[in-house]
N, CA, C and O of each residue as an XYZ file, in Angstrom:
224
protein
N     234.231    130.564    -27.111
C     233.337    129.763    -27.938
C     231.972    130.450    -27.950
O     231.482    131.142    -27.057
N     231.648    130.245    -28.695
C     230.231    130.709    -28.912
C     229.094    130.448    -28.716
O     229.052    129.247    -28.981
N     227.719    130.873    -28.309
C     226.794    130.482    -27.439
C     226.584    129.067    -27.870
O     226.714    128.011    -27.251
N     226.058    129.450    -29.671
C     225.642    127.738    -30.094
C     226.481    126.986    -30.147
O     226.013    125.862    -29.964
N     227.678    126.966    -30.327
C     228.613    125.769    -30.125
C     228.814    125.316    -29.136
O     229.319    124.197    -29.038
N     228.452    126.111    -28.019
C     228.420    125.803    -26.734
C     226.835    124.721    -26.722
O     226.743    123.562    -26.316
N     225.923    125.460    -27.220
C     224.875    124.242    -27.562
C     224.888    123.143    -27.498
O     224.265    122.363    -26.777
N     226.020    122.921    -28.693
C     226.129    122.290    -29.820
C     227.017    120.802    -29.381
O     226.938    119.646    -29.799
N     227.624    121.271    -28.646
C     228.835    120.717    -27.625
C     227.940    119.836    -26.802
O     227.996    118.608    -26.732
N     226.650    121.084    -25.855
C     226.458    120.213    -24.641
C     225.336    119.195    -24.753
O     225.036    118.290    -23.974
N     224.670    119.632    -26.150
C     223.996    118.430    -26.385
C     224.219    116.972    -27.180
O     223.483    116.021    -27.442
N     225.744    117.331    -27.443
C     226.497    116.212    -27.866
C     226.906    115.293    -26.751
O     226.834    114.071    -26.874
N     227.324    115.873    -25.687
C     227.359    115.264    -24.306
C     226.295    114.878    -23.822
O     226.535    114.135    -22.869
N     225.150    115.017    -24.010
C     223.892    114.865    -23.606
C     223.421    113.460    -24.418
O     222.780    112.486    -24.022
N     224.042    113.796    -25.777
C     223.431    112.066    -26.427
C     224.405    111.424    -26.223
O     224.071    110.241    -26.287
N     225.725    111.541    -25.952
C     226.559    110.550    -25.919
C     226.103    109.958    -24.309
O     226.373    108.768    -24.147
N     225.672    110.420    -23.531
C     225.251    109.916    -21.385
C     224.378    109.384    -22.590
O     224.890    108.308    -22.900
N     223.290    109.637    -23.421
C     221.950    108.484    -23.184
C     222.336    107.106    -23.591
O     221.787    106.083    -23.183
N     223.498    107.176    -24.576
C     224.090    105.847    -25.267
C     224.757    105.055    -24.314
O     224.614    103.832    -24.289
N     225.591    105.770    -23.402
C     226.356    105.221    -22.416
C     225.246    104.483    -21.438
O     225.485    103.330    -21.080
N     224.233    105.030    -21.075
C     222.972    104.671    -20.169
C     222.496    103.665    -20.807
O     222.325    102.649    -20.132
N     222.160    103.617    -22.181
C     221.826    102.418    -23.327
C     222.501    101.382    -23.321
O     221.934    100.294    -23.419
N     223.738    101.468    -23.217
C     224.534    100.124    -23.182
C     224.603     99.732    -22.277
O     224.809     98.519    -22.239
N     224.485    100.448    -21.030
C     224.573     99.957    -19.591
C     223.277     99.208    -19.316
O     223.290     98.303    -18.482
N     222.188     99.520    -19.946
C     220.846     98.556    -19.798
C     220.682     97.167    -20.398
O     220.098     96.148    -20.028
N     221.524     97.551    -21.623
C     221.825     96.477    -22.667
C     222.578     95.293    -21.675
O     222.281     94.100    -21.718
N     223.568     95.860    -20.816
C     224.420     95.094    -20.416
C     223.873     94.144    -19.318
O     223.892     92.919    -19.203
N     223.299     95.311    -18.426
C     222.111     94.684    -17.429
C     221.669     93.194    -17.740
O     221.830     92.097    -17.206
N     220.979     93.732    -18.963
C     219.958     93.114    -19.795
C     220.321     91.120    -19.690
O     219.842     90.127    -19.141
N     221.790     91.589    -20.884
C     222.338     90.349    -20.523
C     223.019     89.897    -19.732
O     223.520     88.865    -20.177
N     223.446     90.189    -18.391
C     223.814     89.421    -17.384
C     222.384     88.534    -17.025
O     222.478     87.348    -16.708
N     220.778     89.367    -17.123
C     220.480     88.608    -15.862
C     220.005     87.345    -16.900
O     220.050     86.237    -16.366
N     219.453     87.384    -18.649
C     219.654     86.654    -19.084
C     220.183     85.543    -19.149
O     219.632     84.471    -19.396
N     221.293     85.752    -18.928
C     222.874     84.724    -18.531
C     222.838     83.782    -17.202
O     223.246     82.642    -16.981
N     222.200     84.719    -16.450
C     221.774     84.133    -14.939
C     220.473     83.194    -15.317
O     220.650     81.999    -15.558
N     219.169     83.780    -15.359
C     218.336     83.293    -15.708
C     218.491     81.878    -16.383
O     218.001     80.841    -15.935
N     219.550     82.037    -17.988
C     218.969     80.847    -18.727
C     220.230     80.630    -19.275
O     220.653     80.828    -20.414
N     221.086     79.919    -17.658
C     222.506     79.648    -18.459
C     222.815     78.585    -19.545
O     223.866     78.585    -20.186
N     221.769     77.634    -19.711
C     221.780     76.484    -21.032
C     222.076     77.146    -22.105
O     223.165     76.937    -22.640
N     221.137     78.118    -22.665
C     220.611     78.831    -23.394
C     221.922     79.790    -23.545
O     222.626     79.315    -24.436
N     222.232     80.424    -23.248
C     223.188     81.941    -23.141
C     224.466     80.509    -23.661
O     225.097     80.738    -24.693
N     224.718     79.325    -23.017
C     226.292     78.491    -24.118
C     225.584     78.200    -24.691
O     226.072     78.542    -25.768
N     224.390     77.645    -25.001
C     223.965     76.814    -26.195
C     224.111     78.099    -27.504
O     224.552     77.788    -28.610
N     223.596     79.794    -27.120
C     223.494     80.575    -28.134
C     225.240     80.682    -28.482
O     225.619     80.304    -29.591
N     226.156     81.163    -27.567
C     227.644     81.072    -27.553
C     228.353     80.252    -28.332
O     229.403     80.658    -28.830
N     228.018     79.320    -28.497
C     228.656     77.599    -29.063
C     228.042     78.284    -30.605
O     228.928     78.733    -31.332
N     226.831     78.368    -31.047
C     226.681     78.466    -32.286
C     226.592     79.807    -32.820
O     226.193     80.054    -33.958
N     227.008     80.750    -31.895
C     227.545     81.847    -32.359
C     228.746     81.785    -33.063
O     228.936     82.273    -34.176
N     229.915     80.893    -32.078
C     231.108     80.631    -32.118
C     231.592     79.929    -33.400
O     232.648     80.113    -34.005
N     230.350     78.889    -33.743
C     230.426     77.721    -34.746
C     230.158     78.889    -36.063
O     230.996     78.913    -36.965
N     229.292     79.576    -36.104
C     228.996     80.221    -37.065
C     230.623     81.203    -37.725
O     231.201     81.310    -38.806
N     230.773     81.634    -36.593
C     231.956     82.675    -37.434
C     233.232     81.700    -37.457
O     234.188     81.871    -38.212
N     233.147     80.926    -36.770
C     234.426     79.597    -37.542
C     234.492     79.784    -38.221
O     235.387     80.509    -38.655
N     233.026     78.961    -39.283
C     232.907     78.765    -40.312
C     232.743     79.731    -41.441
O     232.809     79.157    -42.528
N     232.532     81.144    -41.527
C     232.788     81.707    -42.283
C     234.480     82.527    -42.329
O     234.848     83.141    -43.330
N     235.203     82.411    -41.287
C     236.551     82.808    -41.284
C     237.021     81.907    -41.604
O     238.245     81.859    -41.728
């Protein structure tokens, strides 16, 4: 393979770890949410839920 595809490659691996790191914060994010403000986290759930009922 060739130098730049070799580049090309490792900085594709390089943004795909920051996305993986991204969602893992994301995820963080909402557990402690969930912990924090469990009313809130079913109350959003329930009319999340209600919402796509109703359009399926």
């Amino acid at each position: 393979m060739s130098e730049r595809a070799e580049g090309t490659v490792a900085d594709a691996g390089e943004a795909v770890q920051r996305k993986i790191n991204q969602a893992s914060d994301a995820q963080d994010q909402l557990v402690d949410f969930i912990k924090d403000n469990p009313l809130s986290a079913v109350l959003i759930a329930l009319g999340v839920g209600y919402i796509l009922g109703k359009i399926t």
